[in-house]
Wavefront OBJ file of the C-alpha trace (Angstrom):
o trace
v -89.451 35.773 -44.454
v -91.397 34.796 -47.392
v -88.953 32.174 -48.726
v -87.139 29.420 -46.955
v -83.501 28.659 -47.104
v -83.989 25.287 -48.718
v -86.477 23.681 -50.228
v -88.575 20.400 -51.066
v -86.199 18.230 -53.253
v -82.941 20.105 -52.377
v -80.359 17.508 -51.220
v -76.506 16.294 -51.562
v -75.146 13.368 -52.496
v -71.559 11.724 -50.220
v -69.657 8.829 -51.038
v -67.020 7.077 -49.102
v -64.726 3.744 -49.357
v -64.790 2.971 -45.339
v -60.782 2.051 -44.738
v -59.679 0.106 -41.679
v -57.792 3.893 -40.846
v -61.305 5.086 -40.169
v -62.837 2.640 -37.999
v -59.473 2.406 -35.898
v -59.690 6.030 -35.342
v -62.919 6.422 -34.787
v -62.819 3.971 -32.310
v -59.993 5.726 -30.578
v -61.940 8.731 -30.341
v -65.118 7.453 -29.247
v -63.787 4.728 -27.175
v -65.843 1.959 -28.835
v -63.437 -1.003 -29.350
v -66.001 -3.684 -29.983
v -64.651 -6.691 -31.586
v -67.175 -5.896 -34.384
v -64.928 -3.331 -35.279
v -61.392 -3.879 -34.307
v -60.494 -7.827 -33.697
v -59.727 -8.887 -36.966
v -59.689 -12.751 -35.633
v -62.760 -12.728 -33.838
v -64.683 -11.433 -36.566
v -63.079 -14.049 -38.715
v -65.119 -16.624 -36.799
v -68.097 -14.827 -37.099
v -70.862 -15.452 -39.790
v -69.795 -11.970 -41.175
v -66.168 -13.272 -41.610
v -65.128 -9.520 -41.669
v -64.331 -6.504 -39.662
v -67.567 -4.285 -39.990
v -67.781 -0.257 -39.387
v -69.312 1.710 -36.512
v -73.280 2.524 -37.301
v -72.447 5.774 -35.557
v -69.217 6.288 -38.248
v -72.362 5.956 -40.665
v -74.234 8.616 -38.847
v -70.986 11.394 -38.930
v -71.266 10.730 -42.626
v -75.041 11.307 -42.243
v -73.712 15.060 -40.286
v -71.123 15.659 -43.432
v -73.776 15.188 -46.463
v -76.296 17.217 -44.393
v -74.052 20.063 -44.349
v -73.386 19.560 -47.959
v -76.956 20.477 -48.657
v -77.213 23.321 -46.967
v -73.562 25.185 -47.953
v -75.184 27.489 -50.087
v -76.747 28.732 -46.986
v -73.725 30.368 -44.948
v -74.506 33.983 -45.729
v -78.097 33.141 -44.325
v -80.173 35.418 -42.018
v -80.610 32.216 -39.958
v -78.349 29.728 -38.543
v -79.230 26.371 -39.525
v -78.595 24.104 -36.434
v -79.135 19.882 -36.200
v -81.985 19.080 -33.874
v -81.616 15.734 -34.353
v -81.658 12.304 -36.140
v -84.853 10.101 -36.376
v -85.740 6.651 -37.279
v -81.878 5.588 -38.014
v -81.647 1.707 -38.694
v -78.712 -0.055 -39.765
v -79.874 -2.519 -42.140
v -76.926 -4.395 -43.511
v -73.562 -4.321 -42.420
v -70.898 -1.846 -43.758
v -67.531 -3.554 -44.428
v -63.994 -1.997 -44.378
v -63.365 -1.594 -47.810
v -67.058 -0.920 -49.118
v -67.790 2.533 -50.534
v -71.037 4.044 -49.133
v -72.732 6.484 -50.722
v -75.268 8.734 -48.927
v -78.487 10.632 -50.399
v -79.654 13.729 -48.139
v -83.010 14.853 -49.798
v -85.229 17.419 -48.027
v -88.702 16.472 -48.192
v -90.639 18.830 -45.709
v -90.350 22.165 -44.448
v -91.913 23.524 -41.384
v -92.353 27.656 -41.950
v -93.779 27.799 -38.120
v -91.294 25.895 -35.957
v -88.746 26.932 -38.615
v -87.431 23.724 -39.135
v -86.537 21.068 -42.339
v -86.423 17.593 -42.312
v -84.369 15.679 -44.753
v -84.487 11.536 -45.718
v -80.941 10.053 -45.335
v -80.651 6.516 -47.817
v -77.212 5.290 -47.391
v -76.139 2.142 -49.783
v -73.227 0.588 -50.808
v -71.404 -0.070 -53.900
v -73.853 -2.734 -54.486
v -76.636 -0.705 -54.562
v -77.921 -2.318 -51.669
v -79.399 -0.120 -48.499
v -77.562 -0.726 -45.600
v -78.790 2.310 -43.214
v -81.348 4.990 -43.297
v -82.245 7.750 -41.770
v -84.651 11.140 -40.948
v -82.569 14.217 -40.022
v -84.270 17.484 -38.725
v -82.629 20.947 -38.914
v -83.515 24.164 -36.722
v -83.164 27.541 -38.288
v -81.993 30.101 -35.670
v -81.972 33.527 -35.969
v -78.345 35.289 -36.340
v -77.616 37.740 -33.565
v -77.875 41.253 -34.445
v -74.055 42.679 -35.181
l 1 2 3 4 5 6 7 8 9 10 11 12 13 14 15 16 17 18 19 20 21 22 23 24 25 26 27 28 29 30 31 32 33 34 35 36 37 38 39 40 41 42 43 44 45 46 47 48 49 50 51 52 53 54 55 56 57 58 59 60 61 62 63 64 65 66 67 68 69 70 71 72 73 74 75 76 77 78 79 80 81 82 83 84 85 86 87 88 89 90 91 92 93 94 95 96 97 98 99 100 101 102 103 104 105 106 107 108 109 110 111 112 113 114 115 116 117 118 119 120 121 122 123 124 125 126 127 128 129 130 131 132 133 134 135 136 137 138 139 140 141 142 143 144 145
């Protein structure tokens, strides 16, 4: 293999308005029913004042964009497979109602260990960064047919 399947600068772009439909299924399916995220009058008496979204919701957004940057790669020798998610913070809060849009941007490639690893930047509709992240992706070779 003399050329990888993606390269330095090769990325996606997501966006997303975060609905109270989300967050109340997601936290049916995950079982996480923190009043952060569900009881509307708790949070009211917070300093937030608001129902706020899961950080992992954020991070199955991160999963969607990264396979948005590497779709052109399904008729690939290899299989590309997520290792793993480094150095995710959750920075700001992410509201019901606020549309997040995440940036997926590939910024090294490893030819030996056959593996990419991508900066996630996640803001709102402010502008303002609310999460970040470092995803890495394994190449695996396809079995022979």
């Amino acid at each position: 293999m003399t050329e990888f399947y993606v390269k330095k600068g090769q990325g996606a772009t997501f966006s997303k308005t975060v609905s109270e439909s989300d967050v109340y299924l997601f936290a049916g399916i995950t079982g996480d029913f923190s009043p952060n995220h569900v009881n509307k009058a708790y949070m009211e008496k917070s300093s937030y004042g608001r129902l706020m979204a899961h950080g992992a919701l954020l991070v199955g957004f991160m999963s969607t964009v990264s396979t948005m940057a590497i779709a052109h790669t399904r008729d690939a020798e290899e299989t590309p497979v997520s290792v793993g998610y480094d150095k995710v913070r959750f920075l700001e809060p992410v509201f019901l109602g606020d549309t997040v849009t995440l940036q997926y941007t590939i910024n090294e490639i490893e030819l030996e260990r056959k593996r990419s690893y991508a900066d996630i930047e996640v803001t709102n509709q402010d502008g303002k960064l609310v999460a970040v992240g470092r995803h890495i992706l394994q190449w695996v070779p396809n079995s022979k047919k």
